[in-house]
C-alpha positions, 0 to 999 in steps of 0.5 A: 455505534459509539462516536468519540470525537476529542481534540488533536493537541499534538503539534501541528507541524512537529520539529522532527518528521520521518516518512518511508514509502517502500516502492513498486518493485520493493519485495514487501510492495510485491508480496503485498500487490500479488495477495491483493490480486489474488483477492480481486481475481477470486472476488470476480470469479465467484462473482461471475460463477456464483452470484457473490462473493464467497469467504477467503483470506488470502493474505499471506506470502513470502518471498525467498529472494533469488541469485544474480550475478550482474555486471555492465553490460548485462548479467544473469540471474543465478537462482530464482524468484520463490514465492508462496502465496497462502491462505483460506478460501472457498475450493468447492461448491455444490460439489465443484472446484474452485480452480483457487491456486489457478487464479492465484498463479495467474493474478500473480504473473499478470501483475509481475509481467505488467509492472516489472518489466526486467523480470521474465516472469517464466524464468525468473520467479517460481510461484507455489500457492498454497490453498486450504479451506477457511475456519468453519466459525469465519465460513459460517459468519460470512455465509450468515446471510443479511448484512455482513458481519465482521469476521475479525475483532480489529481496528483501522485507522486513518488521517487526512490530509498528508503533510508535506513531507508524506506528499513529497515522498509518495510524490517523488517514488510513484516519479520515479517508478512512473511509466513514463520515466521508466521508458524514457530511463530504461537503466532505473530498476522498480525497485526504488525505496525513499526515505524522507526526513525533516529537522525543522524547515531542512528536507533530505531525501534517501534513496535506493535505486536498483539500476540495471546492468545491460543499460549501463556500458561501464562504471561511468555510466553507472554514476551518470544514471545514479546522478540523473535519479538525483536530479529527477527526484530533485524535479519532482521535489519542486513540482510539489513545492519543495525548492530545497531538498537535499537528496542521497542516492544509493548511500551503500555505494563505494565506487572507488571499491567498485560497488555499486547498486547494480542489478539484472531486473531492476530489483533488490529481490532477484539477489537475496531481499526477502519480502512479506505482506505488511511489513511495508506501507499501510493502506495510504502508500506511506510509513509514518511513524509519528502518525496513527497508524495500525500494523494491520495488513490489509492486502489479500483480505475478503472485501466484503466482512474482513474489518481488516481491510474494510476498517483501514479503508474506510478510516482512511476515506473518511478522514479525507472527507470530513477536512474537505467538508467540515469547514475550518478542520485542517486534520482528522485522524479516524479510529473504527473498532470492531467486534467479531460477528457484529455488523461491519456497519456497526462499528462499536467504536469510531473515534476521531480526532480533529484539529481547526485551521484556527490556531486555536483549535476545533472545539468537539463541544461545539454542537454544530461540529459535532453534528456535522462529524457525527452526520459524515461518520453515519453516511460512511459507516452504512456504505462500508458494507458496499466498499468491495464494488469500489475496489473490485471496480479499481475505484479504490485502491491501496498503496495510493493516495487519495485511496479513490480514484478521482471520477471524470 
C-alpha cells in the first residue's frame, strides 16, 4: 500500500459554493434506500442460514413515476408506482433456493411503509424484482477464501469536515423530513429537495416541497403551508448558526394560475418523477460539486468485497478521523484505489490531502504529520475487511453525516 499525502492549496472558503442534497422521498433517494435494504436483508439471510455472507450486487433500479390527480381536499392516484429492482446474487446452495426476489420485496415495502407515510404501499407501488446469478470470475473472488478480495478496480473518496453551507443543507432537509415535524405538519409530503448557494457571505436556500392535498381545504391554505416551510427551513438555519438565509419555496408555483406543488402522497414520484441509484447524493448525504467526489454508486453493493461501497465508506470515515486526531488539521480529503482481486485491506493507493488550521498550511514534509497520517490510514485500512458488521449493525449508514452513528 502506497500512501501519498500532498497539501490542499485550494481556497479554504471559496467565493462560490453550491451544495445539493435530494431528500427522504425524492426518487433517486428512494431507488438508492430500497437497493441498500435489499443488500442488508440478503447480507442477514445468508448470515442466519449459511454462516457468511454470500456474493451479490444489487445495485440497480428504476423507478417509472405513477399518474395523480390531486386537488384540495384530497385527490387520487391514477396510475402507480413501478419500480424494478435488479441485480446478481447468489439464488442457491447446495441445492436449495435462496428466496432472493422475496427478500427484495419485502425489504422494499418495509422501507416504503416506514418512511412514506402518504404512500399505501399495496395500491400505490408495483414492485418487480429482477434476479440472476452473479458473473463466475466475481462469485469465484468472493468465495476465494482468506481475506476478502476486491471485486471491482474503483475508487472512493472522502472529505471531512463539511463546510457551512453542506451542514446547512443536510441540516435543513433531515428538519424538514424529521418525524417530528412530519406528525406535527401532516401537509408536508417526504419528498423535499434543498438547494443551497453562496456568493460570498449571502446564503440562499431553494426548496421543493411536495404538500399533500387531503391536508389543505383551498388555495389559501396551500400558500399558509408553503409560508410555514419557509419558516421551519428559517428555524433550522439558525439552529446551526446561520442568521440570514434567504430561502424560496416552490419556485415553479404560479398562484394567480392556480398551480401549485400539490400532491396525494406527498411525493414527486406518484405523478411522472423517474428515479435511479446514484444519481443522487453520494455516500455523506451531500452533492458538492466543488468537492471530491466519485460517481461511484454505493447502494446495493456486498459489503463485504465491493470497493465500491467499501471505499467510499471508508474514505469518507477516515477523513473524519484524521482532523479529529491529528492536531492542527482543519480538512482532509481521503482518495483509496483499488485493484481487482487484490486484498481490499491492501489498497494500492491511498492519497490524502490536508489542509493546517494554521493559515499557512499543514507541511506533508513534516515527519511527525506524516507518521501521525500515515499510522491513522494503517489502523483503518486493516479494519475495512470488518466495516459490513457495522453496516449490518446500523452502525454506519449512508446518506448520513457523520456515516457512524455516535455510541451511548
Amino acid at each position: 500500500m502506497e500512501i501519498a499525502i500532498e497539501a490542499i492549496r485550494e481556497p479554504a472558503e471559496p467565493e462560490v459554493e453550491i451544495v445539493e442534497r435530494k431528500g427522504l422521498g425524492h426518487p433517486d433517494s428512494i431507488c438508492d434506500a430500497l437497493v441498500e435494504q435489499w443488500s442488508l436483508a440478503l447480507s442477514r439471510h445468508y448470515l442466519e442460514h449459511y454462516g457468511a455472507i454470500l456474493h451479490h450486487n444489487v445495485d440497480k433500479a428504476l423507478l417509472v413515476g405513477g399518474a395523480a390527480a390531486p386537488r384540495f381536499g384530497g385527490g387520487r392516484v391514477l396510475e402507480p408506482i413501478t419500480i424494478f429492482l435488479a441485480g446478481r446474487a447468489t439464488g442457491e446452495v447446495r441445492g436449495v433456493g435462496v428466496p432472493v426476489a422475496e427478500i427484495a420485496e419485502q425489504s422494499a415495502k418495509g422501507w416504503l411503509r416506514a418512511n412514506l407515510r402518504g404512500l399505501d404501499v399495496e395500491r400505490h407501488v408495483q414492485l418487480h424484482p429482477l434476479v440472476r446469478r452473479g458473473s463466475t470470475d466475481l462469485v469465484d473472488l468472493f468465495g476465494a477464501g482468506g481475506p476478502s478480495l476486491a471485486n471491482d478496480t474503483s475508487l472512493g473518496v472522502g472529505y471531512a469536515p463539511l463546510s457551512p453551507l453542506e451542514a446547512l443543507v443536510l441540516g435543513v432537509e433531515k428538519h424538514l423530513t424529521s418525524r417530528a415535524l412530519r406528525d406535527a405538519f401532516p401537509a408536508l409530503g417526504e419528498d423535499v429537495k434543498v438547494m443551497g448557494t453562496r456568493l460570498a457571505k449571502r446564503v440562499r436556500l431553494t426548496l421543493a416541497a411536495a404538500l399533500v392535498d387531503r391536508q389543505l381545504a383551498d388555495a389559501s391554505a396551500y400558500r399558509a403551508a408553503r409560508a410555514r416551510v419557509a419558516e421551519e427551513a428559517r428555524a433550522a438555519a439558525r439552529l446551526l448558526g446561520h442568521e440570514s438565509v434567504e430561502i424560496e419555496v416552490n419556485g415553479a408555483d404560479d398562484d394567480a394560475r392556480g398551480r401549485f406543488y400539490l400532491t396525494v402522497t406527498g411525493l414527486s414520484a406518484e405523478s411522472g418523477d423517474d428515479g435511479q441509484p446514484g444519481r443522487g447524493n453520494r455516500v455523506n448525504g451531500l452533492i458538492s460539486p466543488r468537492r471530491a467526489m466519485t460517481l461511484e454508486s454505493v447502494a446495493g453493493k456486498n459489503p463485504v468485497t465491493h470497493v465500491g461501497k467499501l471505499y467510499n465508506v471508508a474514505a469518507c470515515l477516515l477523513a473524519e478521523e484524521l482532523v479529529a486526531r491529528v492536531p492542527g488539521l482543519s480538512e482532509v480529503e481521503c482518495r483509496l484505489v483499488s485493484r481487482i482481486g487484490r486484498r481490499v485491506d491492501d489498497p494500492p493507493l491511498v492519497h490524502v490531502r490536508v489542509r493546517g488550521a494554521d493559515p499557512r498550511g499543514a507541511d506533508p514534509r513534516d515527519a511527525e504529520l506524516r507518521a501521525r497520517v500515515e499510522s491513522i490510514v494503517a489502523q483503518r485500512v486493516a479494519e475495512i475487511p470488518s466495516l459490513w458488521r457495522a453496516l449490518l449493525a446500523g452502525e454506519i449508514e449512508l446518506d448520513r453525516w457523520p456515516l457512524r452513528a455516535a455510541r451511548a
